[in-house]
Steps between C-alpha positions, in 0.01 A plus 500: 500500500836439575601146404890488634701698697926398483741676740873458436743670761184703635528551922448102618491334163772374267342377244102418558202434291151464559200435328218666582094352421198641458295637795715609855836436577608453887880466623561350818812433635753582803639880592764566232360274258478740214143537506475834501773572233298317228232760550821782496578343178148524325505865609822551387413366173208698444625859683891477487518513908421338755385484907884482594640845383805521198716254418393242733392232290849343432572184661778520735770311327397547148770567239510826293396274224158446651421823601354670148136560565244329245149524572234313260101520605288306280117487538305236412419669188760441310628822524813597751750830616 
């Protein structure tokens, strides 16, 4: 189960956290949101790409000290890549 998911300088977000429960997550929100790029996150984290083709996933605007690429999955388990 995935238990938190943290974008920093990734397509819409800046710096954003959320905590997931147990049992389904739903995002709603408005067109542009960022809905989507959690989900392009999570996949990113687990298969190094994503829906949105190379390179995409830096925020417009970010500095080039922001833009290193650090993925961490951890299951519930314990256990984590």
């Amino acid at each position: 189960m995935i238990e938190r998911v943290k974008l920093v300088n990734f397509l819409s977000h800046k710096d954003t956290e959320i905590q997931l429960g147990e049992g389904l997550t739903v995002f709603i929100g408005r067109n542009g949101a960022g809905k989507s790029s959690v989900i392009d996150a999570i996949t990113y984290a687990l298969y190094g790409q994503h829906t949105r083709g190379k390179r995409t996933h830096v925020r417009d605007g970010a500095s080039q000290h922001t833009r290193g690429k650090r993925t961490h999955v951890r299951d519930g388990s314990g256990g984590g890549r």
